[in-house]
LONUVO-579706 format. One record per residue (C-alpha): residue number from 1; x, y, z. Coordinates in nm, 3 decimals, decimal comma. Layout:
<rs>
  nr       x       y       z
 NUM       X       Y       Z
...
</rs>
This chain:
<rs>
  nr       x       y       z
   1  11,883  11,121   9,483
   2  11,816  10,911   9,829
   3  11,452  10,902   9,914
   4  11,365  10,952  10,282
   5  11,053  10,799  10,391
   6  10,874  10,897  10,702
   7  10,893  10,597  10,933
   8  10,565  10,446  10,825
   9  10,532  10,055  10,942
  10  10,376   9,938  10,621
  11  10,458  10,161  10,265
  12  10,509  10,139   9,929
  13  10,633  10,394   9,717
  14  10,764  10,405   9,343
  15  10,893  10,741   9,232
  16  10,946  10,639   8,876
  17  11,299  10,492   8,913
  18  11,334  10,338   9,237
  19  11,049  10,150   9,476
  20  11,079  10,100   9,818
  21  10,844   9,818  10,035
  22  10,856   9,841  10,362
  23  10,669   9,630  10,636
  24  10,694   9,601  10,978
  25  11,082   9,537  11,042
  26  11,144   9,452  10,679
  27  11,248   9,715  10,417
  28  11,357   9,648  10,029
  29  11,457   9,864   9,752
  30  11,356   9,728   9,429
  31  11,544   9,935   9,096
  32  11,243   9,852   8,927
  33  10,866   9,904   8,875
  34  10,637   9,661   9,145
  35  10,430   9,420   8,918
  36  10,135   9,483   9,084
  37  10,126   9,864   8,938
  38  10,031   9,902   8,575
  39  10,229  10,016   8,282
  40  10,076  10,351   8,318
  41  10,150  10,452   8,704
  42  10,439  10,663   8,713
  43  10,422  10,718   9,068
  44  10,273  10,561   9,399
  45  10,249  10,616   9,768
  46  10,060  10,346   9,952
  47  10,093  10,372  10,381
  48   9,754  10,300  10,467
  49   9,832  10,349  10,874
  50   9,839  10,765  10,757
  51   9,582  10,713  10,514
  52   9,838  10,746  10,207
  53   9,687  10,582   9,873
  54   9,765  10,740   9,548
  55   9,909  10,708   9,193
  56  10,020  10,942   8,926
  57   9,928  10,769   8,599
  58  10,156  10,869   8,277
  59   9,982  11,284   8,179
  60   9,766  11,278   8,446
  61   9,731  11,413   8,795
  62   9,769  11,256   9,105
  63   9,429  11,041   9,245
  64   9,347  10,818   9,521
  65   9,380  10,428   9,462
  66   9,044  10,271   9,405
  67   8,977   9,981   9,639
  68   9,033   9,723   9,410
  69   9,459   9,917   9,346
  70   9,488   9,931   9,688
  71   9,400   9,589   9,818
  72   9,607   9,442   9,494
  73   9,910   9,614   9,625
  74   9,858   9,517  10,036
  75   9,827   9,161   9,888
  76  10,126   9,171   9,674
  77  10,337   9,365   9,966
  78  10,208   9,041  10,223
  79  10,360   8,844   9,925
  80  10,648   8,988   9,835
  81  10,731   9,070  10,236
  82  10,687   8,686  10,312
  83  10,927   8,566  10,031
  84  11,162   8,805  10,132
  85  11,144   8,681  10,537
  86  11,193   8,325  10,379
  87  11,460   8,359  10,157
  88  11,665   8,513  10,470
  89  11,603   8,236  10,657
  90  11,743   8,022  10,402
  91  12,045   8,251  10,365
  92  12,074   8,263  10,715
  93  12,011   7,958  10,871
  94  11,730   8,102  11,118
</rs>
C-alpha cells in the first residue's frame, strides 16, 4: 500500500514497514526502521510545523514524543537530510 502524506515541509513517519523523511525540497523512502527510533516503536509521525509528535510502542497505545524523542529525531532528520543533499551533489556534479 502507497502512503500519502499531507504536504508537510518537515516529517517523518514509519508505519512499521516503510519510513518516509521528508524536509524542505528533499523526500526519501527508507524500507527500513530510522535508527534514531527504538526497537520498540512500531509506529511514528513526527511534523512538528502541525504539531504532529507521536509513537506507537510494540502493545501499547499511541503517545506524544517526550522532548528528549523528538529533538533526537529533528537532529537525526538534519543529519540524515544533509548526507542525502551531499551525496547528490557528488552524483551529480552540482
Amino acid at each position: 500500500m502507497e502512503m500519502k502524506l499531507p504536504l508537510v515541509e518537515t516529517r517523518l513517519l514509519w508505519d512499521g514497514r516503510v519510513c518516509i523523511v521528508r524536509q524542505d525540497d528533499v523526500e526519501v523512502r527508507l524500507p527500513w526502521r530510522p535508527p534514531v527510533l527504538s526497537a520498540l516503536v512500531m509506529e511514528a509521525d513526527y511534523a512538528p510545523a502541525v504539531r504532529v509528535q507521536d509513537v506507537r510502542e510494540l502493545g501499547c497505545c499511541r503517545r506524544d514524543m517526550t522532548a528528549a524523542e523528538a529533538a533526537a529525531v529533528a537532529a537525526w532528520m538534519a543529519m540524515f537530510i544533509g548526507a542525502v543533499r551531499v551525496q547528490a551533489q557528488l552524483v551529480t556534479g552540482g
